[in-house]
C-alpha positions as CSV (number, residue, x, y, z in Angstrom):
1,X,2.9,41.5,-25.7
2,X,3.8,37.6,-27.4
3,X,4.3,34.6,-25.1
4,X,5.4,32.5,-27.8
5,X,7.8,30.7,-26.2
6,X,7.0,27.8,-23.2
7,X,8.6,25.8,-21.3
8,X,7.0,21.9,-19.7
9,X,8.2,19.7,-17.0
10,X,6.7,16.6,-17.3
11,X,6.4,15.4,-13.4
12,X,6.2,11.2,-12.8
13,X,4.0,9.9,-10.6
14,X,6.6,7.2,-9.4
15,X,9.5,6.9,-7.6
16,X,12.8,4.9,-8.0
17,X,11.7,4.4,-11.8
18,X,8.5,2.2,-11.3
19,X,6.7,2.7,-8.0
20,X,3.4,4.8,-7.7
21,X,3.7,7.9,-5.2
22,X,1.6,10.4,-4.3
23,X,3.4,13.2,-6.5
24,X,1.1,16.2,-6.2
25,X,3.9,17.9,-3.6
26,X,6.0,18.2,-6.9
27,X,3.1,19.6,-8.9
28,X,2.5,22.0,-6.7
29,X,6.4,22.9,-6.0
30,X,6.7,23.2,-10.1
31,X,3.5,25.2,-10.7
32,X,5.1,27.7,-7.8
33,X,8.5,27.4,-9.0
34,X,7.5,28.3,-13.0
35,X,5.4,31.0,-11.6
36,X,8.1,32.3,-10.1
37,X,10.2,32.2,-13.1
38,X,7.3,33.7,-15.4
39,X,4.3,34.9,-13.6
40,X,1.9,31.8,-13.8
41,X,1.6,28.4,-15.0
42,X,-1.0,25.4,-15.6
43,X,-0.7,21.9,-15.3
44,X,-2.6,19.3,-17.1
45,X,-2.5,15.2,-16.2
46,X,-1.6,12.6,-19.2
47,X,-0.7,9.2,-19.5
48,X,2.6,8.3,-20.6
49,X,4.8,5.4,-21.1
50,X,8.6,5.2,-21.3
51,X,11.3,2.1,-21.9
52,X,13.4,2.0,-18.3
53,X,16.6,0.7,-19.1
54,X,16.2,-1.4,-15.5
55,X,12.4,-2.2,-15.2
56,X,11.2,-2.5,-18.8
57,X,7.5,-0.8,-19.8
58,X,6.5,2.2,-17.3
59,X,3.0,2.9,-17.7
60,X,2.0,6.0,-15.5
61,X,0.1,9.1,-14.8
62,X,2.2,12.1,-15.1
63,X,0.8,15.6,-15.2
64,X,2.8,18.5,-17.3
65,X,3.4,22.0,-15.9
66,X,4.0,24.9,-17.9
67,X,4.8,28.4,-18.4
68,X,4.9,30.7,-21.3
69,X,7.2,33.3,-21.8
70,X,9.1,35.8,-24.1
71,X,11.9,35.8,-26.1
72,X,14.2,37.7,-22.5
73,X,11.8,35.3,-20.2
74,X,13.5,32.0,-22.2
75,X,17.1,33.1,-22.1
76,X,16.8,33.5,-18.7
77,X,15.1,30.8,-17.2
78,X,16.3,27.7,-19.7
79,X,19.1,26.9,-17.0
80,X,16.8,27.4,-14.2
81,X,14.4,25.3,-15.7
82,X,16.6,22.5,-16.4
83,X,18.3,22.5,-12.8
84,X,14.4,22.5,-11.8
85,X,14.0,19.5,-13.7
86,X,16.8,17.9,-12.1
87,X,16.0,18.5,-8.7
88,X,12.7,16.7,-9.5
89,X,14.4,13.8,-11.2
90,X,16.9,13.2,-8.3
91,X,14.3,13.6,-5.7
92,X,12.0,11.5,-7.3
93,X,14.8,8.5,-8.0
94,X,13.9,8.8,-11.8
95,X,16.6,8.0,-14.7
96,X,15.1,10.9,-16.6
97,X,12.6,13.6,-16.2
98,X,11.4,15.3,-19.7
99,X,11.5,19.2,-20.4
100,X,9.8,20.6,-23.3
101,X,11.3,23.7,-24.4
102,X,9.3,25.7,-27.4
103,X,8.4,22.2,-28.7
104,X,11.8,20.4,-28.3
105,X,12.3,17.4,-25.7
106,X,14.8,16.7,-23.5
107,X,15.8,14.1,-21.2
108,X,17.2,15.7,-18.1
């Protein structure tokens, strides 16, 4: 069987836009939470940088989850996935969080 479709949440490693936090509580949460969607994940750390409408250049660590899937696995777990990523983006005190669905970027 094809996994050729993924999803990525893209968790911050700050809080109310610009302040460094611990965040590997919401790695783990997302790795369990996409495992539970699809039966296993993996995260990997980046660096990243974003334009915050309120504190300018954010330069930070952030680590991407993800989960692959098929075709019945991404119909239903898009809305799950994006409620996911606003759970993380509220708790965290973020303007955004980014989802990556089969390639595609969103703000959420």
């Amino acid at each position: 069987m094809a996994f050729n479709h993924s999803f990525k949440i893209y968790i911050p490693s700050t809080v109310d836009v610009n302040n460094t936090v611990d965040s590997s509580a919401a790695v783990r949460g997302c790795l369990s939470f996409l495992s539970g969607m699809f039966g296993g994940a993996t995260a990997f750390d980046a660096s990243g940088a974003w334009l915050s409408s309120s504190a300018g250049l954010v330069l930070e660590k952030i680590t991407i989850c993800y989960a692959f899937t098929n075709l019945a696995g991404k119909i239903r777990g898009r809305r799950a996935v994006l409620d996911y990523a606003k759970k993380v983006r509220d708790d965290m005190r973020q303007e955004a969080v980014s989802v990556e669905i089969d390639g595609k970027l969103y703000f959420v």
